[in-house]
PADREN-303908 format. One line per 3 residues: for each residue x, y, z of C-alpha. Coordinates in nm, 3 decimals, m for minus. Layout:
! PADREN-303908
X,Y,Z  ...
***
This chain:
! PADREN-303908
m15.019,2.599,m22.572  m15.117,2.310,m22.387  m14.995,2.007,m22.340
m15.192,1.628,m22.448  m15.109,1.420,m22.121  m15.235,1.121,m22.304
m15.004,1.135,m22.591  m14.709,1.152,m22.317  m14.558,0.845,m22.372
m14.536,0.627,m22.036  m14.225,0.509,m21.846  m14.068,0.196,m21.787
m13.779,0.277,m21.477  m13.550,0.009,m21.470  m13.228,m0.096,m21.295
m13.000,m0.263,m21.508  m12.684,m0.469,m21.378  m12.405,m0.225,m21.406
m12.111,m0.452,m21.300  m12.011,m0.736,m21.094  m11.960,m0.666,m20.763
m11.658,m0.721,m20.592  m11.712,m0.762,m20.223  m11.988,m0.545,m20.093
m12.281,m0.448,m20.322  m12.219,m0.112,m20.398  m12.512,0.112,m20.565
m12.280,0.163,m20.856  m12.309,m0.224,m20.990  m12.705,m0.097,m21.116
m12.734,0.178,m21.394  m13.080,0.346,m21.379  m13.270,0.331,m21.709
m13.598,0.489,m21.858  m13.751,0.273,m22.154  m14.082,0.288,m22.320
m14.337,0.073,m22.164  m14.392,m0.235,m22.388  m14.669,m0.335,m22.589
m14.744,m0.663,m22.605  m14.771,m0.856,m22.943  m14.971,m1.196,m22.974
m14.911,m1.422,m22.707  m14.778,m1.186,m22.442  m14.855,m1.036,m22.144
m14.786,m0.680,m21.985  m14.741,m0.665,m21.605  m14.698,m0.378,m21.392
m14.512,m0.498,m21.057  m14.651,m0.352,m20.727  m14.415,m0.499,m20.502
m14.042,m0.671,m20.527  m13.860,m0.868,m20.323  m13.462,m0.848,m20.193
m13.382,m1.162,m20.079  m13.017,m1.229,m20.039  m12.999,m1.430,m20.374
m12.948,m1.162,m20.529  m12.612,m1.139,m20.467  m12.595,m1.484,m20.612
m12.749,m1.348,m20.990  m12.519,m1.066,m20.954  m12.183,m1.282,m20.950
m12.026,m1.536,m21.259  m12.007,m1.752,m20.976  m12.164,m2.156,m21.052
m12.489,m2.145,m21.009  m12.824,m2.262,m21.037  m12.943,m2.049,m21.286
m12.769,m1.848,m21.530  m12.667,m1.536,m21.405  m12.793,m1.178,m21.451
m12.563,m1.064,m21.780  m12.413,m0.714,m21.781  m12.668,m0.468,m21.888
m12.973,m0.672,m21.848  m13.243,m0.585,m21.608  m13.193,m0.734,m21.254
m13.357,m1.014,m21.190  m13.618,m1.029,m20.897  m13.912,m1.190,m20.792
m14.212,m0.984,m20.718  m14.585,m0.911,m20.726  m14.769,m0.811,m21.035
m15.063,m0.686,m21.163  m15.168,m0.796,m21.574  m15.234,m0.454,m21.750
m15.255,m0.595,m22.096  m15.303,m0.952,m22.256  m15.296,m1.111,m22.578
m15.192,m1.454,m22.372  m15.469,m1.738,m22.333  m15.339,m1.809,m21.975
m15.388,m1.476,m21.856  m15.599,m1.196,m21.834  m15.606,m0.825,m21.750
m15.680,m0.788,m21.328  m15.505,m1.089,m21.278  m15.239,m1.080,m20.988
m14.919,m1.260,m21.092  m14.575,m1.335,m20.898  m14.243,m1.450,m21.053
m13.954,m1.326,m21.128  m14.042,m0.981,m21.300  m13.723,m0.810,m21.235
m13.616,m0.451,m21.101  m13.875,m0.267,m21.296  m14.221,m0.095,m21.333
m14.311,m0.344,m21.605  m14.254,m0.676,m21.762  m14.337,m0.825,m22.085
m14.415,m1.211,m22.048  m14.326,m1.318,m22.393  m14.577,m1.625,m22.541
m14.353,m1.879,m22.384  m14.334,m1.712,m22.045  m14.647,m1.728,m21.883
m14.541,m2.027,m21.739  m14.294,m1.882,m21.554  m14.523,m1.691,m21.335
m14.781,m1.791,m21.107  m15.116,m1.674,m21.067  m15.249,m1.560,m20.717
m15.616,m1.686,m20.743  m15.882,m1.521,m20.477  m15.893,m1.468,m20.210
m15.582,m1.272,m20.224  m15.312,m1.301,m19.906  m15.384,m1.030,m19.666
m15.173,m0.847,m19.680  m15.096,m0.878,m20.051  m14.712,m0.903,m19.999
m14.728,m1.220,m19.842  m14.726,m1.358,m20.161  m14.311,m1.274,m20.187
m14.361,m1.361,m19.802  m14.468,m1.706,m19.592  m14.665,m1.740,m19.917
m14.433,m1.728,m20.187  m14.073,m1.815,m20.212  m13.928,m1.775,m19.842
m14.215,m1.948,m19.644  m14.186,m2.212,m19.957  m13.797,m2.255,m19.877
m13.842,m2.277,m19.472  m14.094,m2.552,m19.545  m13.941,m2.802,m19.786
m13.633,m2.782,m19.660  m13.727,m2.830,m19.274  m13.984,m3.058,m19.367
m13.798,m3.281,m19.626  m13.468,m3.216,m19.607  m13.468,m3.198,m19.183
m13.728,m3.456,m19.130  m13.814,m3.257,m18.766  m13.968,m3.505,m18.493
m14.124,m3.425,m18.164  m13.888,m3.361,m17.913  m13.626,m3.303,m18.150
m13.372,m2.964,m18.121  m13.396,m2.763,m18.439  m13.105,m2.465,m18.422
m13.140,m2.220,m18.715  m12.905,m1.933,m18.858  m13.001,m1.609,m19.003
m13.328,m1.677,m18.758  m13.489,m1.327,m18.804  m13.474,m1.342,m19.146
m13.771,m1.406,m19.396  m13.654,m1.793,m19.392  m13.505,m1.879,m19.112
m13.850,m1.704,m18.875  m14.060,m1.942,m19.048  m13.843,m2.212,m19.006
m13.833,m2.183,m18.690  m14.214,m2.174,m18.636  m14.273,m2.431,m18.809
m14.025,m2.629,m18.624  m14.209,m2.496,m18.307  m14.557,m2.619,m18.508
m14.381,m3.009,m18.517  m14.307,m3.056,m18.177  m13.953,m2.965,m18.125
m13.731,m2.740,m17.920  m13.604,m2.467,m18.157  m13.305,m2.236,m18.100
m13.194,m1.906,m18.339  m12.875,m1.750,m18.378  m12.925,m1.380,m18.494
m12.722,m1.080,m18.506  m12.913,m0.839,m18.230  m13.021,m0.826,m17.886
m13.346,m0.675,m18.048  m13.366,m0.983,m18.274  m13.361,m1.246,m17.977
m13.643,m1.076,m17.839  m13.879,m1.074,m18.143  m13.762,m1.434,m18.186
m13.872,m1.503,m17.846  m14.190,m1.351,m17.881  m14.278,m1.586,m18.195
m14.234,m1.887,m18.021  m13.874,m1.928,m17.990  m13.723,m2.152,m17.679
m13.420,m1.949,m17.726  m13.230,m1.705,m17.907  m12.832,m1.625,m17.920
m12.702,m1.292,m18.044  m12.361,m1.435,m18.162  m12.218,m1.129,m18.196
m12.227,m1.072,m17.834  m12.258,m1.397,m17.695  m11.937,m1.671,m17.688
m12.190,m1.900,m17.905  m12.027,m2.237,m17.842  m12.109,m2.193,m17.508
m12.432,m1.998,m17.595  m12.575,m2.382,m17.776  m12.437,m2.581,m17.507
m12.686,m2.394,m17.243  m12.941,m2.397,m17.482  m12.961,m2.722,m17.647
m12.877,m2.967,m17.347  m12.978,m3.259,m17.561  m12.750,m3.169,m17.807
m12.857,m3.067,m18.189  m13.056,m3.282,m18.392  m13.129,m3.018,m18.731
m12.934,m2.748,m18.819  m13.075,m2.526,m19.056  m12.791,m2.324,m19.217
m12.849,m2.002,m19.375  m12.517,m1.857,m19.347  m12.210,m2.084,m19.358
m11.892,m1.985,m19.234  m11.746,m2.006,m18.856  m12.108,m2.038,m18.734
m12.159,m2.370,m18.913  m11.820,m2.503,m18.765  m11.952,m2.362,m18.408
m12.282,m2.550,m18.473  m12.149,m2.865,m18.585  m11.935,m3.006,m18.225
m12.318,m3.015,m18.104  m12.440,m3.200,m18.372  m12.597,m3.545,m18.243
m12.531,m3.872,m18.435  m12.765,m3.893,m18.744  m12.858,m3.488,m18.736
m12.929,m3.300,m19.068  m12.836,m2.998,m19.234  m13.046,m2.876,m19.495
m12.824,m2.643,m19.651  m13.039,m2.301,m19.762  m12.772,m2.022,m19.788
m12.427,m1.904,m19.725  m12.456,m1.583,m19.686  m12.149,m1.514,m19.446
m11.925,m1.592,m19.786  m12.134,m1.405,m20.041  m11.905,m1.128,m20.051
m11.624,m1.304,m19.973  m11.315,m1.201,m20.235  m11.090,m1.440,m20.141
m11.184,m1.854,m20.129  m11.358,m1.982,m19.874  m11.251,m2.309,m19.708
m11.568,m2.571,m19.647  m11.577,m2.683,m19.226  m11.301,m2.741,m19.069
m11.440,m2.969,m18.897  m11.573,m3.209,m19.194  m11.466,m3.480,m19.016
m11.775,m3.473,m18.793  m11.963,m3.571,m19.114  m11.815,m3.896,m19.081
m11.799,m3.964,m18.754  m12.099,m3.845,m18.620  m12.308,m4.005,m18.989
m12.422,m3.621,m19.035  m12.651,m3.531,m19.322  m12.559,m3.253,m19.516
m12.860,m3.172,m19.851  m12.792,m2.808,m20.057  m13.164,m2.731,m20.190
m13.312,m2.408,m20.411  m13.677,m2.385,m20.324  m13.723,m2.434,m20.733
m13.670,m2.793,m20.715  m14.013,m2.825,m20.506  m14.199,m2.587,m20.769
m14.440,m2.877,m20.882  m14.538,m2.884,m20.503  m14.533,m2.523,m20.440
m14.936,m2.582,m20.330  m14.889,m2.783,m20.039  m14.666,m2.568,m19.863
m14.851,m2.233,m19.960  m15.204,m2.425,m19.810  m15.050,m2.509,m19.477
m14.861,m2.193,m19.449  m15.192,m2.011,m19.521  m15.387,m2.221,m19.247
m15.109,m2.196,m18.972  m15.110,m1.794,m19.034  m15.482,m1.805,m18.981
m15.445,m1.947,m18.639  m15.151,m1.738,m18.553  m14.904,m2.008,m18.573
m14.706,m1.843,m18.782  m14.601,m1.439,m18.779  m14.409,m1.258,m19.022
m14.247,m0.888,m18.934  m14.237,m0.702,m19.292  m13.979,m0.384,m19.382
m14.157,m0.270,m19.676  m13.952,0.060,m19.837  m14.192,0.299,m20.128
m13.986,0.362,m20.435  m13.823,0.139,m20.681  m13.544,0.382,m20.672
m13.459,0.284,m20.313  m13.373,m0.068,m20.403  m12.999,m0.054,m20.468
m12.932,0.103,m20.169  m13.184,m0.122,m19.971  m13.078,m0.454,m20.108
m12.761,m0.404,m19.842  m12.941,m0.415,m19.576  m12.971,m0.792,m19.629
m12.610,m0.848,m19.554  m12.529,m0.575,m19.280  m12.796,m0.739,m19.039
m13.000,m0.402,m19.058  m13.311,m0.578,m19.067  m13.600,m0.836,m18.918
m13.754,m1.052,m19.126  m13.928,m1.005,m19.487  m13.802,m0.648,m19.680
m13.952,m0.515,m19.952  m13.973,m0.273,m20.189  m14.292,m0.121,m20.292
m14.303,m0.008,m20.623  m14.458,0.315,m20.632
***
């Protein structure tokens, strides 16, 4: 007898969120789910994802923690950002072929309902090169190092720019771009490895902390003292960083990843009084409050990659089914820069 492939219905692998994790991510908070793929009904869009991004705000979704957005409820699909392809429209905003990126969740395929399409934005021609980018210096990590460097830091010639987390997606480009402005830029990472890529993108200097007594580390390396800190992680590193803050620096506040799986409270500086005394600047920001601006950043990021201003090392992992396993590699310091699942 044989068998009509076309009549085999097609499959929709999803990760749903299991539980709440308590303390590490463990691959048990996702249940793995097979659902029909949609069809889409007037108004909506079908789009099947081609890559998706782990970005440490995941963690973030995962909790009931206050937060920006609502988070991820038990049993729904995780949320994610990632890059799309539209299979199937009845939407007036968007057509089949037409490459999408937004948050599109762990899964092979996403139904934009009618008052969705907003929430995703199209990637007109001519496409990044590579195509991950977009989730990359040209989506929602170069986007982040931007505004809040640019804004929130306010970098001037001559300037020291110190920045956490520096071999991640964020903090590289920050620290480019920093380089781009004029100003002497310094990264704290987690690996002798690390400093050395940092290095080689245009880094004065890079500190493995881990290895390194960093309060000495800053004091060879910034002689002038610290005029931006760009925080990524929080913690004891922010306290370090803050006795060589110079009066008037800023902190644009990105991410705290040290206390993300944290299961006990976690005490603010304990040094706070330096905010006062030293007239520091200290702005939180999620890259969604620039999102009407989103262009400007994504046009000079494009330019400075085209004259090699800007670089951008990529993990990218094949198989959707590798991505609760992979996300932990975001908070063990098992990686350099932008990771990546490709959805295959």
């Amino acid at each position: 007898m044989s068998t009509n492939v076309e009549n085999t219905p097609r499959v929709n692998r999803q990760f749903l969120l299991a539980s709440r994790p308590v303390g590490d991510i463990k691959e048990s908070d996702f249940e793995y789910k097979e659902a029909p793929v949609p069809t889409p009904s007037q108004g909506e869009a079908l789009v099947r994802n081609l890559y998706l991004s782990l970005d440490p705000t995941n963690r973030i979704w995962m909790s009931d923690m206050v937060q920006y957005m609502p988070p991820v409820e038990l049993g729904e699909v995780m949320r994610g950002v990632a890059i799309g392809v539209v299979e199937e429209s009845k939407n007036l905003f968007l057509k089949p072929g037409d490459i999408v990126t937004g948050l599109l969740g762990w899964q092979d395929y996403a139904l934009l309902k009618e008052n969705q399409a907003n929430f995703v934005t199209k990637i007109n021609p001519p496409l990044p090169d590579p195509l991950f980018a977009a989730v990359g210096p040209l989506g929602v990590t170069g986007v982040t190092a931007y505004f809040g460097l640019l804004e929130i830091g306010q970098p001037k010639p001559g300037e020291t720019v110190v920045v956490s987390a520096a071999a991640g997606a964020v903090g590289s480009v920050v620290g480019q771009i920093a380089k781009i402005k004029g100003c002497h830029v310094v990264g704290i990472t987690s690996s002798d490895e690390k400093c050395q890529w940092l290095t080689s993108v245009g880094f004065d200097a890079a500190i493995n902390y881990k290895t390194t007594d960093l309060n000495s580390a800053l004091t060879n390396a910034c002689p002038n003292g610290v005029d931006i800190y760009f925080d990524n992680v929080g913690g004891s590193i922010l306290d370090t960083v803050m006795s060589h803050l110079n009066l008037f620096a800023r902190i644009p506040l990105c991410g705290l990843i040290s206390t993300y799986n944290s299961t006990e409270p976690v005490p603010g500086p304990y040094n706070f009084g330096l905010v006062l005394m030293k007239r520091l600047r200290i702005q939180g920001f999620i890259v969604s409050d620039y999102h009407n601006r989103w262009h400007e950043a994504i046009k000079d990021i494009g330019e400075w990659m085209k004259q090699g201003k800007i670089k951008q090392e990529y993990e990218i992992v094949e198989g959707l089914e590798k991505a609760p396993k992979e996300i932990m590699k975001l908070f063990n310091a098992n990686k350099i820069g932008k990771l990546i699942i490709k959805i295959v």
